[in-house]
C-alpha positions in Angstrom: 11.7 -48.7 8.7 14.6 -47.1 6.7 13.6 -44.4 4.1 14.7 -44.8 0.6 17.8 -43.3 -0.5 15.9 -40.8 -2.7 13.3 -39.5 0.4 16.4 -39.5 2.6 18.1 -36.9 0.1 15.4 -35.0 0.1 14.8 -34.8 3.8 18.5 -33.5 4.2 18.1 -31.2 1.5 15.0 -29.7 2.8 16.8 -29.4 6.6 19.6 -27.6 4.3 17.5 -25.2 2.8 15.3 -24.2 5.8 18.6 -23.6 7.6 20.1 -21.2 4.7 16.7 -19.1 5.0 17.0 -19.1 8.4 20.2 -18.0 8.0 18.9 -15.2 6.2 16.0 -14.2 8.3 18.6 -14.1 11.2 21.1 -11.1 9.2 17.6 -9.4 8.0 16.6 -9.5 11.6 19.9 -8.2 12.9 19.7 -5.2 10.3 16.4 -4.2 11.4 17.3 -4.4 14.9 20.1 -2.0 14.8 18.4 0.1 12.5 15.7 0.5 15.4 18.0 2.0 17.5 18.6 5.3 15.9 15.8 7.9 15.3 13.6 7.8 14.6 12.6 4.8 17.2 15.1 5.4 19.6 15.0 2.3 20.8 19.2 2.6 21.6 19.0 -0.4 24.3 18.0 -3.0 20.8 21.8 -2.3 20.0 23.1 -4.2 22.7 21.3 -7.3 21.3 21.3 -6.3 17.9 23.9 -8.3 16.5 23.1 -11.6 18.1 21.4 -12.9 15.3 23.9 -12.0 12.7 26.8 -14.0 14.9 24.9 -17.2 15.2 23.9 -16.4 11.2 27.4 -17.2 10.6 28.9 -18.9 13.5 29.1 -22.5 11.4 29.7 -20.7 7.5 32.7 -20.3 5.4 34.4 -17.3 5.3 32.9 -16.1 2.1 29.3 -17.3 3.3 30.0 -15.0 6.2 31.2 -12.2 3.8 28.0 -12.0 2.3 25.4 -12.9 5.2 26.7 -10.2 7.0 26.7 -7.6 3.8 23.5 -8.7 3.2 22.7 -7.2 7.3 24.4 -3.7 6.0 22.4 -3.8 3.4 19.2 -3.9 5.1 20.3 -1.6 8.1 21.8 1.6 5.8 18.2 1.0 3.6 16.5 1.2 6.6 18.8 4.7 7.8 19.8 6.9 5.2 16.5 5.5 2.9 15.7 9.6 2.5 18.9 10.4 0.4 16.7 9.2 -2.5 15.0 12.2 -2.1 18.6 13.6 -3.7 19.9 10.5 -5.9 18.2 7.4 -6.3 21.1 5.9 -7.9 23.7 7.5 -5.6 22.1 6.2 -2.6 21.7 3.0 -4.3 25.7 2.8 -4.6 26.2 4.1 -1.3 24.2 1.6 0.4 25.9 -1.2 -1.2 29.2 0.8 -0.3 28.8 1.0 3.5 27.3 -2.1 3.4 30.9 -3.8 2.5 32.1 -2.7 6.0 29.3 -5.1 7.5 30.7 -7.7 5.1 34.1 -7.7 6.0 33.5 -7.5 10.1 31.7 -10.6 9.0 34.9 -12.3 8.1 37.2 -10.3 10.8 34.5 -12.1 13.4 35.3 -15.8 12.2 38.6 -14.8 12.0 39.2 -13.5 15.3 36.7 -16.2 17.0 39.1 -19.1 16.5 41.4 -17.3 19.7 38.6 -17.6 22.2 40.8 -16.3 25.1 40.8 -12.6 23.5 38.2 -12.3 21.0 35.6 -11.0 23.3 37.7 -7.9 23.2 39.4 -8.4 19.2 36.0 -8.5 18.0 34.7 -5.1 19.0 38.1 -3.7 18.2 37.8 -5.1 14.6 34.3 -3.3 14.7 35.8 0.3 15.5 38.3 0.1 13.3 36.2 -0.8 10.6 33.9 2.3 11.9 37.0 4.6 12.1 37.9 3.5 8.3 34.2 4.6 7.2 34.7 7.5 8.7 38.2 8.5 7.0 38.6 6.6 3.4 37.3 8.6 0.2 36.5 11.8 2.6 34.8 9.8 5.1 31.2 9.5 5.8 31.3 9.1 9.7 27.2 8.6 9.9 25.6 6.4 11.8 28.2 5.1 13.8 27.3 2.1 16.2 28.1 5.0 19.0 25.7 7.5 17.7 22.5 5.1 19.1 23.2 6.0 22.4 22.6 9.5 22.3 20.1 10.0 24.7 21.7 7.3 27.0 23.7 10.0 28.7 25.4 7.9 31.3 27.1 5.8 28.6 28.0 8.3 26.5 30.5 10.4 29.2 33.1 8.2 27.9 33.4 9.9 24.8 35.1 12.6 26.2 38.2 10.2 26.6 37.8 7.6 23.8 35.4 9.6 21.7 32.5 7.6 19.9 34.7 5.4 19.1 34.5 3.8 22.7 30.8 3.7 22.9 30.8 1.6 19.7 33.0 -1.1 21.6 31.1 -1.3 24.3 28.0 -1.6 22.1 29.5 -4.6 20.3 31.5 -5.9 23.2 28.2 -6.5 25.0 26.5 -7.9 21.9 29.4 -10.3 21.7 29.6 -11.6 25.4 25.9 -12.4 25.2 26.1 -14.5 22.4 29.3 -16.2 23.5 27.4 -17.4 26.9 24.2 -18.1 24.6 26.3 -20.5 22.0 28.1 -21.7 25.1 28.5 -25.8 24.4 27.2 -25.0 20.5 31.0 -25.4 18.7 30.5 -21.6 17.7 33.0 -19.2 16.4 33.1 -18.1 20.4 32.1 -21.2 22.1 34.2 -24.1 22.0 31.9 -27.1 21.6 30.7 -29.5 24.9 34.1 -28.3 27.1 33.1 -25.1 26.7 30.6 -24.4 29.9 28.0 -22.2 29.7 29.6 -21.1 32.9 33.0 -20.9 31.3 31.3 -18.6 28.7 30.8 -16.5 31.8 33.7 -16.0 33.0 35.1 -15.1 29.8 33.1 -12.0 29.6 33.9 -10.8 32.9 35.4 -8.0 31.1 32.3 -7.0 29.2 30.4 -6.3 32.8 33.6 -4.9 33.7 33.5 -2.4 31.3 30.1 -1.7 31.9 30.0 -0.8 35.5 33.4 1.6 34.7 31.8 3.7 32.0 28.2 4.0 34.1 30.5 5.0 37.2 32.3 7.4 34.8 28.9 8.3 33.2 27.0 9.3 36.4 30.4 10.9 38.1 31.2 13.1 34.8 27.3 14.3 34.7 27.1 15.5 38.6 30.5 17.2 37.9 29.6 19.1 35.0 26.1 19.9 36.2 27.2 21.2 39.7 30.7 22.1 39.9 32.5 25.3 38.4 31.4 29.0 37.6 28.9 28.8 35.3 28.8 32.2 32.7 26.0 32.1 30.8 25.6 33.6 27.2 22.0 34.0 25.7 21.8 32.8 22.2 18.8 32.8 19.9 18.0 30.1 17.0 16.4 31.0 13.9 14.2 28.2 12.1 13.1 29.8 8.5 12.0 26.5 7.4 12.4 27.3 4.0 11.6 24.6 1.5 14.9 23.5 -1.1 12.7 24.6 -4.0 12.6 28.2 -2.9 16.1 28.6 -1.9 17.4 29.6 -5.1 14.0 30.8 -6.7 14.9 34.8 -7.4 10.9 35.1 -7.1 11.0 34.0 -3.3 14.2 36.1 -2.4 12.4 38.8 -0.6 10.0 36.3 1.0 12.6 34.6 2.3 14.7 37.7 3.8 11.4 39.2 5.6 10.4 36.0 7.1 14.2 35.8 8.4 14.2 39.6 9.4 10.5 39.2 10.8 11.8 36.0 13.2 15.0 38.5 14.3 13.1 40.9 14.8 11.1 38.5 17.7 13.6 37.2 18.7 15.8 40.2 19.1 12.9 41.3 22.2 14.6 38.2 24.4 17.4 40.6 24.3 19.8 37.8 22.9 23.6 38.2 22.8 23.9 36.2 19.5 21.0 35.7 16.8 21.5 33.1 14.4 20.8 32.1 11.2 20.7 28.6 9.3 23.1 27.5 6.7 22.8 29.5 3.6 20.2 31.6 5.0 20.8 34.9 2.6 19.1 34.4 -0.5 22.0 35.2 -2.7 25.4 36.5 -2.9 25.9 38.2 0.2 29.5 40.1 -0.9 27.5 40.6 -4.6 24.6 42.2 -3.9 24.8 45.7 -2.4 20.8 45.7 -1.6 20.9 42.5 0.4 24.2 43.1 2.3 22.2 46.6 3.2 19.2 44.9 5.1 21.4 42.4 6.9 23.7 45.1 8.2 20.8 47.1 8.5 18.5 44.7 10.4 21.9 44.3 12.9 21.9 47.5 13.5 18.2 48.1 14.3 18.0 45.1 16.3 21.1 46.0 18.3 22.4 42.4 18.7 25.3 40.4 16.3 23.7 38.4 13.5 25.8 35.0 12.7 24.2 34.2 9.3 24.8 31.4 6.6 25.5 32.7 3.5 27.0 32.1 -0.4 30.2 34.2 -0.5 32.4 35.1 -3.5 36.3 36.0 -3.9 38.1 35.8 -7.1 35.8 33.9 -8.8 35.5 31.1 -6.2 32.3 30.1 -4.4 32.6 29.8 -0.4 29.9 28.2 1.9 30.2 30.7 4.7 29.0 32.1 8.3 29.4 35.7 8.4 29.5 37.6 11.6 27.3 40.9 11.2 27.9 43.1 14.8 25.4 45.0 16.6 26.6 48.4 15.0 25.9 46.5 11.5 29.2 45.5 10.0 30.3 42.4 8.9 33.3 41.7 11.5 34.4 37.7 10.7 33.9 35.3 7.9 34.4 31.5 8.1 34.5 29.8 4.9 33.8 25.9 5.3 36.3 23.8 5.4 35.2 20.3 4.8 32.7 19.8 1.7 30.5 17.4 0.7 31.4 15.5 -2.5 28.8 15.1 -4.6 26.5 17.7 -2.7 29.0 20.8 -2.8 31.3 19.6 -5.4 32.8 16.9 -7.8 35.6 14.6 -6.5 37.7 14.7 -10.1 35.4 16.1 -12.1 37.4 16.7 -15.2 36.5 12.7 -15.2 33.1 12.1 -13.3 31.3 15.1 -14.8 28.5 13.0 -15.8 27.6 12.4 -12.1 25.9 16.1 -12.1 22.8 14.2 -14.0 22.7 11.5 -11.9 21.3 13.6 -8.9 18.1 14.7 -8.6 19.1 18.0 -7.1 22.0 20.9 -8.0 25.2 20.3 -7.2 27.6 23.2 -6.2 30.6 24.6 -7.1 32.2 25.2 -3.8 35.9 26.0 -3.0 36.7 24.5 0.3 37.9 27.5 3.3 41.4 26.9 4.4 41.2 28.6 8.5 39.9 27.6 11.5 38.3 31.3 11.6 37.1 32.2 15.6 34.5 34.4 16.3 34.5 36.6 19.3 31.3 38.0 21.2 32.4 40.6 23.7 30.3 41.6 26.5 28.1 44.8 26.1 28.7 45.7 29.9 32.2 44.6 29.8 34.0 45.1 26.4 37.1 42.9 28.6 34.8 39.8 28.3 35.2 38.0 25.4 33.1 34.8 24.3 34.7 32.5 21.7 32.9 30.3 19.3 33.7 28.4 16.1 31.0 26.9 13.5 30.6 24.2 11.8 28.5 24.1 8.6 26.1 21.6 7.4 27.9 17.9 8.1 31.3 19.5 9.5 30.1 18.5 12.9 30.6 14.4 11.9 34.3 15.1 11.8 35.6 15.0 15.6 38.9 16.2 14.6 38.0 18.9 13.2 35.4 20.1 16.3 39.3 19.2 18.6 40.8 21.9 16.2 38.4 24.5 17.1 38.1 24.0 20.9 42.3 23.5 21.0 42.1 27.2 19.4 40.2 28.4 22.4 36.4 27.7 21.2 34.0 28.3 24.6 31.1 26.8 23.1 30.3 25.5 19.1 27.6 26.6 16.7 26.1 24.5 13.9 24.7 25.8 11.0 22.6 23.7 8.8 20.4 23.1 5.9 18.7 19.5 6.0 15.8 20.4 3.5 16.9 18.2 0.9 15.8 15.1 3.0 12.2 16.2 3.2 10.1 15.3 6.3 12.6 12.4 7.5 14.6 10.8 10.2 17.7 13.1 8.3 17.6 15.7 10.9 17.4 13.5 13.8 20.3 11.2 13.5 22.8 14.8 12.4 22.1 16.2 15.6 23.0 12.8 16.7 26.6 13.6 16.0 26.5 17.3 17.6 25.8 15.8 20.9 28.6 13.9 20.4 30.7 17.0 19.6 29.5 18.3 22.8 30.6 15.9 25.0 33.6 15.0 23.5 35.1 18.7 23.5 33.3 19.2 26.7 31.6 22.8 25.2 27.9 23.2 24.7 26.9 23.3 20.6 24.1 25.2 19.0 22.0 24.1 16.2 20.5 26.5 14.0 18.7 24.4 11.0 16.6 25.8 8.3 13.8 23.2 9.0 15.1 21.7 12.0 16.4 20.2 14.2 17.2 23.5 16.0 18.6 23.1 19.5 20.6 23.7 22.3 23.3 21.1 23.6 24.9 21.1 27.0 28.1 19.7 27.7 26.6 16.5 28.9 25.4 15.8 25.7 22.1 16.7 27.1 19.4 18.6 24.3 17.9 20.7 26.9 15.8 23.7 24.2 14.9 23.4 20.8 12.3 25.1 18.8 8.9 23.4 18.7 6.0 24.9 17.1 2.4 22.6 18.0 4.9 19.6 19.6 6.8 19.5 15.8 10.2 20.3 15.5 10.7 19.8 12.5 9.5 21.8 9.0 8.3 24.7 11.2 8.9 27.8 11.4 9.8 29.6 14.7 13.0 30.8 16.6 14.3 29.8 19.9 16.2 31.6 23.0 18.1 29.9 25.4 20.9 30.2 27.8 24.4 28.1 27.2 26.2 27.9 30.4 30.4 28.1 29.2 31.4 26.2 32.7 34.6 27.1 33.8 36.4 24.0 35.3 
């Protein structure tokens, strides 16, 4: 029996509707996916498949439907990772979200776009995805975080590639994987990759050949560049101790916790300093004040150098005709401050005010002080020479608080000679999060891109040691947490010589 008209309508509008949410569970789905990939889950293989949902969310949508289904995935997965930069601005993490989120949105309408050319877009689709990731990473200062690349971290074997096509090349195999599998799942579907009944499953199959191509190159690259690094070449080690002060934001700037502060720093040296290190260092504005303004507190850094016997890197407030400088100061073993670095890429909105003759107001709209910082202007080298043999010299750069999500400027340092990186941070403001986790994300990235082992000295963490494999091989742990604790590591970096 034929329905009515009117119980017709409303069967195909209720098929509509249950569609649309499914359309929506699919992109919230695809968010949370992803987001599971980075710390702290670590589940980096959910990447691969991630993305799966979001492509058959708007394989059959206008563009604009696409535009938004696929914001609507950013949404959810930048929630879901940078959800502790509340703990700074609710309403500038708010706006960020919804910012970053518009790259999702618009590699929405690049895939249904680039799908109608079925020949190629197996390879145009992941190349719209890294450039959209490359643009993030360089308009309005950039804010090069969470990259697709960055999941695989720990996967060392697909990560080697970096050190040719940086993370750049790890994100296109992430989402060139993510798009063959659902071109061979919508195989015979009439989806943005598949091309309706003529288009064979087995077709669909031969059309990512490239995909497992790619795949078995960058594990055969992976495995090759990992025995070469780990077993070929002298090997000179340097022995390098991390300090973890684990100093809560609230007393950073207290003047009644200054000296608390500075013995519990001079107390972990002073442990440390019995490993008989060749380089102690400090976190990110470690010195409770102004280092170059404060005779008494220059006096016991030199000082504890000197008794200690071993060169003191330290993060530090510095001052020079009236400008404010986020520094790493070099103290030597005879107690004299012999290099200064002054940081050259800032933070907006965290270290200073892009325009601020105009957006002054933003300074109440975060939760927690914003500096006043003048950004450096050299890529300042450091040099260690050997105690034994004052012919030995040891190079290093560092990179202050985010500096080490900016590859370019990592390149600069190890084109100027850099044997091995140090990174000096202060992730406090984040609280008890997966903050810390997914930075040092981008330092093992660093390392194996530049092919030189990184240090991480954070004020509550993560502190560690990074071989040139990418590999975090030392880090300090106090009761199995690594985080918020207070404690100091020593370790050996091995600056290979190829």
């Amino acid at each position: 029996m034929t329905p009515a008209p009117a119980e017709a309508g409303k069967n195909i509008k209720s098929v509509v509707e249950s569609k649309k949410y499914l359309k929506y569970f699919l992109c919230i789905l695809s968010g949370f996916l992803l987001a599971l990939a980075y710390p702290v889950f670590n589940l980096e293989f959910f990447a691969f498949l991630a993305f799966i949902p979001l492509f058959f969310a708007i394989q059959d949508v206008r563009l604009k439907q696409a535009f938004f289904l696929s914001y609507l995935c950013g949404i959810i997965f930048f929630a879901v990772i940078i959800y502790w930069l509340v703990h700074v601005t609710i309403p500038g993490s708010i706006l960020l979200i919804l910012y970053l989120a518009l790259y999702f949105g618009i590699f929405g309408i690049l895939f249904k776009l680039l799908g109608r050319n079925r020949s190629v877009s197996v390879i145009t689709i992941p190349a719209a995805w890294v450039l959209l990731e490359y643009m993030r990473s360089h308009l309005f200062t950039g804010f090069g975080w969470a990259l697709l690349g960055y999941s695989q971290y720990l996967n060392l074997p697909v990560i080697q590639i970096a050190d040719v096509t940086g993370v750049w090349g790890v994100s296109f195999l992430v989402i060139l994987v993510n798009t063959a599998i659902y071109s061979v799942l919508s195989a015979g579907g009439g989806s943005a990759l598949g091309g309706g009944s003529r288009f064979s499953i087995l077709g669909a199959i031969k059309k990512s050949w490239i995909a497992v191509l790619c795949i078995i190159i960058t594990l055969t690259y992976g495995y090759y560049k990992i025995y070469r690094t780990t077993n070929t070449g002298q090997q000179t080690p340097i022995k390098i101790s991390v300090i973890q002060g684990s100093i809560p934001q609230y007393q950073k700037w207290d003047e009644d916790f200054k000296y608390f502060i500075l013995e519990r720093y001079e107390t972990l040296t002073k442990d440390a300093a019995k490993d008989e290190p060749d380089l102690i260092i400090w976190p990110e504005t470690a010195v409770p004040g102004f280092i170059g303004e404060e005779p008494e507190l220059l006096g016991r850094i030199l000082g504890l150098a000197k008794r200690v016997r071993t060169p003191i890197l330290v993060g530090a407030v510095t001052t020079d005709d009236d400008f404010n400088y986020n520094s790493a100061v070099l103290i030597s073993a005879d107690g004299k401050m012999v290099g200064q670095y002054n940081k050259l890429h800032l933070v907006p909105f965290g270290e200073y005010i892009p325009l601020e003759q105009h957006l002054s107001f933003l300074r109440q709209m975060v939760n927690k002080p914003i500096g006043n910082f003048t950004p450096g202007n050299k890529y300042k080298m450091f040099e260690l020479k050997n105690p034994k043999d004052q012919a030995s010299v040891t190079r290093f750069g560092v990179l202050i608080c985010f500096e080490d999500i900016v590859p370019r400027l990592v390149k600069r340092f190890v084109d100027n000679g850099a044997d091995f990186m140090v990174n000096i941070t202060n992730d406090a403001w984040f609280m008890r999060s997966s903050a810390p986790y997914q930075h040092a994300q981008a330092s093992v990235f660093r390392a194996v891109e530049n092919r030189v082992p990184v240090v991480r000295a954070a004020n509550t963490g993560l502190s560690c040691f990074i071989d040139k494999t990418g590999r975090i091989y030392e880090k300090v742990m106090v009761d199995k947490k690594d985080i918020f604790v207070i404690g100091y590591k020593t370790a050996e970096v091995k600056l290979q010589k190829d």
